[in-house]
Each structure stands twice: as C-alpha cells, then as structure tokens.
C-alpha positions in Angstrom: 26.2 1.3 -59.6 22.5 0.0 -59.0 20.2 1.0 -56.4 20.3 -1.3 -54.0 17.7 0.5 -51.9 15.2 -1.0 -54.6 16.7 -4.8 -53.9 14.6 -7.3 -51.9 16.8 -9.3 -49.8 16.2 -12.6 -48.5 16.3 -12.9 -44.8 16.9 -15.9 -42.0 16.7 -15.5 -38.5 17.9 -18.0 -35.8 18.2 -17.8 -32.3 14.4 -16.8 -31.2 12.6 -19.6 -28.8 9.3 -18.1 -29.9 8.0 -14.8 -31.7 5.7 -13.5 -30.6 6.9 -13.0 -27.4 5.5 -15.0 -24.9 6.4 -15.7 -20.6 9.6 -17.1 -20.7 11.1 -14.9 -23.5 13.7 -12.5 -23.0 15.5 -9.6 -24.7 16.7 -11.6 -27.5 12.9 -12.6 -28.9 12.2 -9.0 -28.5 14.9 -7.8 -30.5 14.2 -10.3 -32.9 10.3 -10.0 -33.3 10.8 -5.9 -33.7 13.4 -6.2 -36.2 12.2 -9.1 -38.7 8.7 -6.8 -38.5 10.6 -3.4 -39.7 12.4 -5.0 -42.3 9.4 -7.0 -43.6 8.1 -3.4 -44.1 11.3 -2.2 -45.8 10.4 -4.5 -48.4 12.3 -7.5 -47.6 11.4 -11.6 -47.0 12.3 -12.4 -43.5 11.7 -15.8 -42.4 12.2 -16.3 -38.4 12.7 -20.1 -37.1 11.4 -20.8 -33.9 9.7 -23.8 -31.6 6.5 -24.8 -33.3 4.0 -24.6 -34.0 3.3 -21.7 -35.3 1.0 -19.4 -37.9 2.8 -19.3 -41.0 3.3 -15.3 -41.2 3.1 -12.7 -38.3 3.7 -9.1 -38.7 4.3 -9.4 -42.1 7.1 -11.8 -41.9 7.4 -15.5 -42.3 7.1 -17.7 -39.3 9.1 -21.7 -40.0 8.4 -24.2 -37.3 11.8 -26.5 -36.4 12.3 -29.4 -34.0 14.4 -29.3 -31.0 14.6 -31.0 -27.5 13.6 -28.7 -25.0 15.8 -29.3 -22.3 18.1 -26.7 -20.6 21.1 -28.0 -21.9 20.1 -29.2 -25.7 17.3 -26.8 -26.6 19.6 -24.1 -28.1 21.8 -26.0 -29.8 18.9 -28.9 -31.3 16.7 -25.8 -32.5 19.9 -24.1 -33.9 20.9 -27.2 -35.9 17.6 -27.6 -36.8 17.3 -24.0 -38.2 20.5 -24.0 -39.6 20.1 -27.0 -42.0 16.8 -25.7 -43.0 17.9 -22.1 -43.9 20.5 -24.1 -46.1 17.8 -24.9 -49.0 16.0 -21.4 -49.1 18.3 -19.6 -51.2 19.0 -16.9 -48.6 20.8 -13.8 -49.1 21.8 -13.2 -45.2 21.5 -16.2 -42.6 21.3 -14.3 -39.0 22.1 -15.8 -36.0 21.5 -13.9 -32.9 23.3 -15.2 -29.6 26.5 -16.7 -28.5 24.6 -20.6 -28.2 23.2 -20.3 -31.9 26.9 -19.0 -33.0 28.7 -22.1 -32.6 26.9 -23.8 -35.4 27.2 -20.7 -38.0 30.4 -22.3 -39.6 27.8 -24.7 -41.5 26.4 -22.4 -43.3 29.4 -20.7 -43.9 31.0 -23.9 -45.1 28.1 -25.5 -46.9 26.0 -22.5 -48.4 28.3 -20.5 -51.5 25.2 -17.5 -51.6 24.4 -16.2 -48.3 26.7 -14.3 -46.3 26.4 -15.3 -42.1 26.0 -12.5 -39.9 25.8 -13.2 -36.2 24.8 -10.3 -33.5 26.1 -11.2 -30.0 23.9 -10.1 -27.4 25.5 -10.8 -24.0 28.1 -12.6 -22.4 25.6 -15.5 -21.6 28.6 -17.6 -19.5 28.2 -14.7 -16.9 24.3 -15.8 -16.2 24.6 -17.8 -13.0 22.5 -20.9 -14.0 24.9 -21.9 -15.8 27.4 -25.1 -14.7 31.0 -25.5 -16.1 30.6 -27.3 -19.2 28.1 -25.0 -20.2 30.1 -22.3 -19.0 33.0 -23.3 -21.4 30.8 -24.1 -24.1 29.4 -20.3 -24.3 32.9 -19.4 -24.1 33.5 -21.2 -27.0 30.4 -19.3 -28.2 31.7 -16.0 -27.8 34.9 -17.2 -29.9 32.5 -18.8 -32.7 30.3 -15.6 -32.7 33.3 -13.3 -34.3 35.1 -15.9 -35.9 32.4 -18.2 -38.1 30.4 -15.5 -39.2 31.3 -12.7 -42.2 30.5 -10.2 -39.7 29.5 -9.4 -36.3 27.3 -6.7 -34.2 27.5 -6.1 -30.7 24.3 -4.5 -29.2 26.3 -2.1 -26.9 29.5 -0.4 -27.0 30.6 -1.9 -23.8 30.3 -5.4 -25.9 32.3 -3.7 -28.8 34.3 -2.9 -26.4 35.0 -6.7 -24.9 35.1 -7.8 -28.5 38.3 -6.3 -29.0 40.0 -6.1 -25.8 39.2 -10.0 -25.4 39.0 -11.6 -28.9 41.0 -8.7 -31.1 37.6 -8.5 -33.3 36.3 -6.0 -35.4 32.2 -5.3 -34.4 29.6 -3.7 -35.7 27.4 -2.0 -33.2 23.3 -1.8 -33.8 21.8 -1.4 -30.2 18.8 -2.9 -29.5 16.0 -0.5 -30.0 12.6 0.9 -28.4 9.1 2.5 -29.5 8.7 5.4 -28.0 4.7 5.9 -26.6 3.8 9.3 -27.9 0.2 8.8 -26.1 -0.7 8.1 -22.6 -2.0 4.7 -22.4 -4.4 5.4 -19.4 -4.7 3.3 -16.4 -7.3 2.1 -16.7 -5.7 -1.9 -16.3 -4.0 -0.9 -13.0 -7.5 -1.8 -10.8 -6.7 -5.3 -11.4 -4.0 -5.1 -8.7 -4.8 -2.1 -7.0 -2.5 0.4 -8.1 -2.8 3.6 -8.6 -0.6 6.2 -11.1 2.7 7.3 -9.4 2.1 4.8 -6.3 4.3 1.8 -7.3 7.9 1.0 -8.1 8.1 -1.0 -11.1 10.7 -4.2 -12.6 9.9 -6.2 -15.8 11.9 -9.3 -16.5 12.3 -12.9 -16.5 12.5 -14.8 -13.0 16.5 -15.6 -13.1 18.9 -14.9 -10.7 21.4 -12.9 -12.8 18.4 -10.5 -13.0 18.6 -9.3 -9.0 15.2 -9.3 -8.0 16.2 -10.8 -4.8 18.5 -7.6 -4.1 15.4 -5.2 -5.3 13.2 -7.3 -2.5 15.2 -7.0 0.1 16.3 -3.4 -0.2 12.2 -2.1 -0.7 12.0 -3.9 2.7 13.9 -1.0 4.4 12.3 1.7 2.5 10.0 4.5 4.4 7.3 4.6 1.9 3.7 4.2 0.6 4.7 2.9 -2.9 4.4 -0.6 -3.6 6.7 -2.7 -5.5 5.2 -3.9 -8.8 7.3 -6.8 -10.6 6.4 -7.9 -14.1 7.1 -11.0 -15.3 8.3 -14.7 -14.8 9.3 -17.9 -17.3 12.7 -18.4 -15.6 14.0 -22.0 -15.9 14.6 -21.8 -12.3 11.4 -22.6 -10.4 13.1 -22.6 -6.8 14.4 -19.2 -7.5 10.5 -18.1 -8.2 9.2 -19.5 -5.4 12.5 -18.3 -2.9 11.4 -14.7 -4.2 7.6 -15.2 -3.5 8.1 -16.7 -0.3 10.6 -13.4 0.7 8.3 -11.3 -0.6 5.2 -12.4 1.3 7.8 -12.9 4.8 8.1 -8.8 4.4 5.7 -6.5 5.7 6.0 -4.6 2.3 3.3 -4.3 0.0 5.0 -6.5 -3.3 3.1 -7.3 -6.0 3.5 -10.1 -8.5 1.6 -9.3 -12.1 2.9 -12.5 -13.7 3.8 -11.9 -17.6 2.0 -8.8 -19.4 1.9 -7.4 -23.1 0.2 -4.9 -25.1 -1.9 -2.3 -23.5 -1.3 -3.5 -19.6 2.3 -3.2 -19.5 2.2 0.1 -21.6 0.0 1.1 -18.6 2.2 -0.4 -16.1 5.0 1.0 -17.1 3.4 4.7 -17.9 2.2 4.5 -14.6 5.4 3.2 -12.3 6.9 6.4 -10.1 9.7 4.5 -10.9 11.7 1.9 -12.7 14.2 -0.2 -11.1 16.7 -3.2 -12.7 19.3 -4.9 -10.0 20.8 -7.1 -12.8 24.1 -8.4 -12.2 24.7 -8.9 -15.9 23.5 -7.8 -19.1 24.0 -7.0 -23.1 21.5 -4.2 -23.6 18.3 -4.0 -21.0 15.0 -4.0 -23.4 13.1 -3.2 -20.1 15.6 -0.2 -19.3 14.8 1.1 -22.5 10.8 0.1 -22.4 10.8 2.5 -18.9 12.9 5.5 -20.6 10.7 5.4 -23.6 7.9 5.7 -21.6 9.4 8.6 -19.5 10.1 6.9 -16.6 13.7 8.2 -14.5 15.3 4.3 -14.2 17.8 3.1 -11.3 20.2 0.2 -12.5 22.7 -1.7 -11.3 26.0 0.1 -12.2 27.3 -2.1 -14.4 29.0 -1.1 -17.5 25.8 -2.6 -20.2 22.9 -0.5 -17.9 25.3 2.6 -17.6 25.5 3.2 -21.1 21.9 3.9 -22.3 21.3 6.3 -19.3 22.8 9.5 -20.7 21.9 11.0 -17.4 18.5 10.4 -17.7 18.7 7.6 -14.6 20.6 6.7 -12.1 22.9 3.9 -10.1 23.9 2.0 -7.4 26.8 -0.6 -6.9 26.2 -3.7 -8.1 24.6 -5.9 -5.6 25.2 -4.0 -3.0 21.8 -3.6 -0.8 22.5 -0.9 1.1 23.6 1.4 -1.9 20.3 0.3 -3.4 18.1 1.3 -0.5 19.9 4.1 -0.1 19.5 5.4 -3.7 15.6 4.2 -4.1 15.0 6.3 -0.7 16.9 9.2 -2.2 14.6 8.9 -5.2 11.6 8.6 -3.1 11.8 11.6 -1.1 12.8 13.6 -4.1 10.1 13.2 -6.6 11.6 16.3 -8.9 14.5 15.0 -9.6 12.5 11.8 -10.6 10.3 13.6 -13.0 13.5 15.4 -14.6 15.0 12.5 -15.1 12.3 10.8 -17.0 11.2 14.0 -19.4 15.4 13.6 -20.5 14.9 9.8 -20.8 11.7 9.6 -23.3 13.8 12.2 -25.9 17.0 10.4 -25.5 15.7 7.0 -26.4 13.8 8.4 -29.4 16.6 9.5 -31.0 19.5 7.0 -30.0 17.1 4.0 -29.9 14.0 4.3 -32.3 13.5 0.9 -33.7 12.7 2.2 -37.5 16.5 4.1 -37.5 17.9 0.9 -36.5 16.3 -1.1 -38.5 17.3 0.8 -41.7 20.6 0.9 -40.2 20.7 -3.2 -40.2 19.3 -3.3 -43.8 22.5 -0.9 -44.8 24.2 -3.7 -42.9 23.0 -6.0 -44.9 23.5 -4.4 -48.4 27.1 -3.5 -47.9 27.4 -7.0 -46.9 26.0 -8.7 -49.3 27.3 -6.0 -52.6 30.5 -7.5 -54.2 33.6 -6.1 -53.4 35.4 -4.3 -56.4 
C-alpha cells in the first residue's frame, strides 16, 4: 500500500465570510483560518473562498475572491454558489463546506464533479440563533438535513452535535472539535492602559454583538454584583445594530463600571484575556465556544451558560449557571468573586486540559487522516 502521508492533497474551503478574521467574524472563520493554515504546513494546497478582495495567499494558503450579495438573507447562499461553481474547475481532491447555509448547495458538487469527494463539518444548529425569521428558520432546517445527507461525510465539532446528528437525522458523524493554541508565555499587560484595567481587576466576554450570545443577561446580572472588578466585553460586528446599541445604552444606565473594547486581535486580546480574573459566556446557543476555549487556554476558570455545547469542553475546569436565568448568574459570578482560590484552581486545570483535548496541530493532523481515508479507494 503507498504512503499516503507523502501525498499532497488538494484542498477547498467554503463557508468563511472573510479570513483573516476580521469584526463581524465568528467561530466558523476562526476554525477555518487555523485549519487551512496547519494543513498548508502539512504539506497540502488549500485554497479558502471568501468575500473579496483579497491577497492572493495568507498563511501559506491560497486566498480566491467570489461574488455574493451581501444581504442577511442572500449572502450565504450567493457566496456559497459562487464558491461552489468555482471549486468545480480546480481539480480538487476534497471540496469542504463548513456550516449548515453552505451545506445545502454541496449536492452540486457531488453531482457534477466525478474526483473530489464533499465533506461538510456542521458547526451549530444555526435555526436556534434568534435573528432568524421562519423561512429562514426552515431553510437551515433543511440545512441541517443537506449537511449529512449531500456530503460523503460529515463532522460535528462537539459530541453533543454527534449526538443530535443521530438522535434527530439517524446519521453517522465524525467528530473534530474546534481547536485552541495554547499561550505558553505571558503576554504582559502592557495594552490594558488603554482602557484602564489593571491584571485580575476585570471580568471578561469576547464575541460578536447577537442576541443568542447573552450579553444582555451578563449586563444585567454584574449590575447586582458587590465588587471592584469591571466588566470588559470584547467584540461587536453583529447584524443587529439595535441590539448593540440596547446593550450600550443598559450598560451606561447602570452604575457599574462596563467597558466596551470594540473588536481586538493579536497581542491585545492575548493580554486581555491573560489578564481577565475571569471569563464569562451567557450564550443561549452554541456548536463549540472558540472564546470558551481562547480563556481556558489562557488559564482562565470560565462560567457558561449550562447548556449542553459549553458543558462539554469544561472537564471541571469552569463552571455554570442555568441558562438565562439572572439570578443563577449573579449568584454564581458573586460566588466566584468572593472566592478567588477556587478561581485560580480552576484555570491552572483549564490551560492543561485544552492542550491536550484541543491543540490545533493534533486536530489538524487528525482532519488530514480524515481526508486520506476519504479520499483512498475502497478495496
């Protein structure tokens, strides 16, 4: 048998809005960006499509410009369709979709293209994300159906989605988790002087400004607290600009100290999130947090929501409260607050966890296996 460790395999990816990440993106450009750049460096050609323009390589993979209409309702599937017809003429060995939207057109390629074989990873049950009306609602049902039917196979980026796979569609999953790099150095804090912080004096969220995400609950329950700390949250690009502003304008109706850092990369957020006494995500629904892991692998103790997709990278190295239940998350932060050692436990278990569940380069290499059993003929 030959040594397909020594094969190059070509590579498309569909499904990222932009890479690199920019404000607006969310866990899905993450995954994607971190991936396509590991298995560039295993050896492979990885071409990502995404909204234009763009430099034509970054991070040692191939960046492809495509057209869409940027609309909340026609950007996904535009873009996909896009994508899709142009990943039919580059003679690729794996086309990738990532997402339930970008799943309901992977039946063309699966139709039209005899070569590559159509793997789809489904990231969240996106119908559940409240900005959503009815049609669309059905339609990423639909997406859900097409993202373990169309494809040759399909991975689920947390066992509670494997889980929901089977029990809902009867569908055999593969599960590769999102993944994390893990900050062996401290980053300093340097960075924190721009908004007054100091190390240990904040509580810290990172996401994008939608409501599924909870910030609202996470407001109002550091209203109550009896603290010091201030509340740092990271981030913004929602679609919904009356959600933004209804969170600015609670935030500046409280007497708490809340601070909004708008997007961050690189060496702030490192420091932001080295930094935080503690991380906090109120989501009501997700696939697999990025930020969660981003705050473990930075040894930070983590407080989530309790359902099912944050619970499962915790491994007691965090903790929860009921899902949008205020009280329980006042309750818990307070607990958390006054009780600084069990904080500090919690986040030395969380930086060694991640780093050997979640380290982007095992992942990665587990993905390329992925791909080579996928794409070796069958006897």
């Amino acid at each position: 048998m030959p040594d397909l460790t020594s094969r190059k395999l070509r590579i498309a990816i569909i499904g990222a809005r932009y890479v690199p990440v920019r404000q607006g993106s969310g866990g899905v450009e993450r995954h994607i960006e971190e991936l396509s750049a590991r298995l560039s460096e295993l050896g492979h050609d990885v071409t990502v499509f995404v909204r234009g323009p763009v430099v034509s390589r970054y991070r040692g993979f191939r960046l492809r410009s495509v057209w869409s209409l940027p609309t909340k309702h026609l950007d996904t599937f535009t873009r996909t369709l896009s994508a899709t017809l142009l990943s039919l003429s580059g003679q690729f060995d794996v086309i990738h979709y990532h997402g339930v939207g970008p799943a309901t057109l992977a039946w063309l390629p699966r139709l039209l293209s005899r070569r590559a074989k159509i793997v789809v990873t489904f990231h969240s049950i996106d119908r559940q994300h409240q900005k959503w009306g009815l049609f669309a609602r059905l339609y990423l049902r639909f997406g859900e159906w097409a993202a373990v039917r169309f494809p040759h196979r399909t991975i689920v980026v947390s066992r509670s989605l494997q889980k929901y796979c089977d029990r809902t569609y009867q569908s055999d999953t593969s599960y590769i988790p999102n993944g994390v790099e893990v900050v062996e150095k401290y980053p300093g804090n340097d960075r924190l002087a721009k908004w007054g912080l100091k190390p240990n004096g904040y509580l810290l969220m990172v996401t994008r400004f939608v409501r599924q995400k909870g910030i609202h609950y996470l407001i109002e329950a550091f209203a109550r607290l009896q603290t010091d700390l201030q509340l740092v949250i990271v981030g913004g690009g929602g679609s919904d600009r009356d959600y933004e502003d209804y969170l600015k304008y609670k935030a500046s109706s409280s007497d708490s100290c809340i601070v909004f850092t708008g997007f961050q990369t690189g060496e702030i957020l490192k420091q932001l999130f080295s930094n935080a006494y503690l991380y906090v995500h109120p989501s009501e629904s997700e696939g697999l947090c990025t930020t969660i892991l981003e705050a473990m692998a930075h040894g930070r103790c983590v407080l989530t929501s309790d359902i099912p997709e944050n619970r499962e990278p915790l491994d007691g190295s965090g903790l929860t409260f009921a899902n949008t239940n205020v009280d329980d998350l006042a309750n818990k932060l307070q607990s958390l607050i006054n009780h600084p050692e069990v904080v500090k436990k919690r986040g030395e278990r969380a930086i060694k966890w991640v780093a050997l569940e979640y380290n982007w380069d095992r992942l990665a290499r587990m993905t390329e296996e992925f791909y080579f059993d996928l794409v070796t003929p069958s006897k």
